[in-house]
N, C-alpha and C positions, 0 to 999 in steps of 0.2 A: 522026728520033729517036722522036716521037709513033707512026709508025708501027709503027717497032720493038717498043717496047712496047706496045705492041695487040697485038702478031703476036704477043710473049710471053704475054701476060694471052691472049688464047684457044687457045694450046696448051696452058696449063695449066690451064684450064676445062674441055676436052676429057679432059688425062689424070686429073683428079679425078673428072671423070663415069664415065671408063673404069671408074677403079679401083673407085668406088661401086655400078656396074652388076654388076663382077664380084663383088664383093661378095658384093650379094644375089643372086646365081645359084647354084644348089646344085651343087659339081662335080662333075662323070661320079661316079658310082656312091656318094657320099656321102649317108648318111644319119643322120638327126637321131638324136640320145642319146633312148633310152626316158624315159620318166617312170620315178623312184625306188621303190622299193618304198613301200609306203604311202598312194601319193599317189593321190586320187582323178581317177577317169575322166569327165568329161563326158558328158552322151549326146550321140549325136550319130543322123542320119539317112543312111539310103545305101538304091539301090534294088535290091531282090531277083532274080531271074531272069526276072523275068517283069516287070521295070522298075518295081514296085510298092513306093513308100517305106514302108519299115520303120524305125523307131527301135530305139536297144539299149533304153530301156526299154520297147518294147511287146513285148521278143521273151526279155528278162532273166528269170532265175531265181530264183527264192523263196530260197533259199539262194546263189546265186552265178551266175556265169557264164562260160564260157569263149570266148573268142577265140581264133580258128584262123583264120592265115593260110595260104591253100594257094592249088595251082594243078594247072592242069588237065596241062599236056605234062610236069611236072619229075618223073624217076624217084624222087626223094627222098620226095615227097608223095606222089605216087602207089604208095610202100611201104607208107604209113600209112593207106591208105585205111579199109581193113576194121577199125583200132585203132581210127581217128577216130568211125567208124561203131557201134562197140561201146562206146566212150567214151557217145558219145551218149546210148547205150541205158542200158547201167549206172547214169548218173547223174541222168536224167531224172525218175525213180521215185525220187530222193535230193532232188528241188527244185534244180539244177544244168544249166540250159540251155547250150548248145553253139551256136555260131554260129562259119559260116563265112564269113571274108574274102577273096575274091581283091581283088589288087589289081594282077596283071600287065595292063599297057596293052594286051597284044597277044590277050587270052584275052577275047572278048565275053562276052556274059551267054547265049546260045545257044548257044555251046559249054563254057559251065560247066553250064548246065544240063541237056543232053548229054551228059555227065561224069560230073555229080552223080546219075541217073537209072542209069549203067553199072555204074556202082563203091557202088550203093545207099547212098549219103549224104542221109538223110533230115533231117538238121537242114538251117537254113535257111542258105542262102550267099546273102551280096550280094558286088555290085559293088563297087567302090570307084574311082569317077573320080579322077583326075588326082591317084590317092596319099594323098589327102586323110589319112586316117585309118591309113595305112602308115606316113604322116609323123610325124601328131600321136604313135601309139605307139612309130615307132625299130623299125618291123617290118624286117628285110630279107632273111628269108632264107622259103623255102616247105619244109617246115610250120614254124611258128613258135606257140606258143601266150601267153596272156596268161590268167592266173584273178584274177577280180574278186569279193569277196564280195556280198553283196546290198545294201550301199551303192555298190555301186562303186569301193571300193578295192581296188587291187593288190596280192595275195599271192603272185600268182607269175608267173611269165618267162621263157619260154626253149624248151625242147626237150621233147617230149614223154615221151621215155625215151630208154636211150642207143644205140639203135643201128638203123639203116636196118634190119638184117635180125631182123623177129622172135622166130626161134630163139633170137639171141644177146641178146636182153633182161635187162640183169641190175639197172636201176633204171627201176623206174616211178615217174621225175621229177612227172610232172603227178597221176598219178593220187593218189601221198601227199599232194603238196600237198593234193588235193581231200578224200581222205579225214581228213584234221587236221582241215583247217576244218569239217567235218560232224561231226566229234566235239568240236568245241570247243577242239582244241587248238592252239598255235601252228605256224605253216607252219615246221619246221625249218630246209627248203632252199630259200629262196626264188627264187633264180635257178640257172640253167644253161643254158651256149650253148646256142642254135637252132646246127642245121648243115644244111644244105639246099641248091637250087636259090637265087640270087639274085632280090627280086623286081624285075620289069620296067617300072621306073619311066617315065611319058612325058615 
């Protein structure tokens, strides 16, 4: 009988550990809620193309800064290339730095930077290991943008404009946002879906 109940008590030790394990596993393709509009963003550290640790604030903007998740093979991102790159430009001479995130596992930092050098992407793009910072922001799709004012709070989320082919552009999402906040005024639209390439989490 003593035995019996042993055999009981460690099966169910086993199925609580199961269920705990699976738990904290993140499942296939699930990913974390962004932070709230408002909320402010941590700095955080990740290494450049050239595997050289960068901080967002050694690389943040006097006025603001944008985060852009992209990646190197997804046709989506790879539409926005020459936007991205003109974003860049526009806004730099505004105090509005631009940085890029890859965070797909399967894209090294040699073929981003490859990439970034083809498609003339002069802001700076880090790596992003093992999600870290895909995680902490709720990024999942390539391009994906995030605007931070120069505290580091979040004014905006989501899609850069509405539409993969630039002909058919008929809201520049990110860019109002950006130009509000340069004029002082309130971000009207703060969010609107990312739609993109999924990123390739390890």
């Amino acid at each position: 009988m003593r035995a019996k109940n042993l055999s009981i008590l460690f099966a169910a030790v086993f199925v609580i550990a199961g269920a705990v394990l699976a738990t904290g596993a993140r499942a296939e393709g699930e990913v974390p809620a962004p932070p709230a509009i408002g909320a402010t963003i941590d700095d955080f550290t990740l290494p450049d193309v050239d595997n050289k640790d960068r901080s967002l604030k050694s690389l943040d903007g006097k006025n603001g800064t944008v985060l852009l998740f992209i990646a190197v093979q997804c046709p989506v991102s790879n539409a926005y290339n020459e936007r991205m790159a003109k974003l860049a430009e526009d806004y730099k001479a505004k105090g509005i730095a631009v940085i890029g995130i890859n965070s797909n596992v399967a894209e090294d930092a040699a073929a981003v930077k490859a990439h970034a050098a083809e498609h003339k992407l002069s802001f700076p793009i880090l790596k992003d290991p093992g999600n870290k910072i895909a995680d902490r922001l709720g990024a999942s799709v390539t391009p994906e943008a995030y605007f931070l004012d120069a505290n580091n709070k979040l004014l905006y989320h989501g899609r850069i404009d509405n539409s993969r082919n630039a002909a058919q552009v008929e809201s520049n999402d990110l860019r109002n946002a950006l130009d509000s906040a340069i004029s002082g005024k309130a971000v009207e639209k703060t969010e609107a879906k990312a739609f993109g390439c999924s990123i390739k989490r390890g």
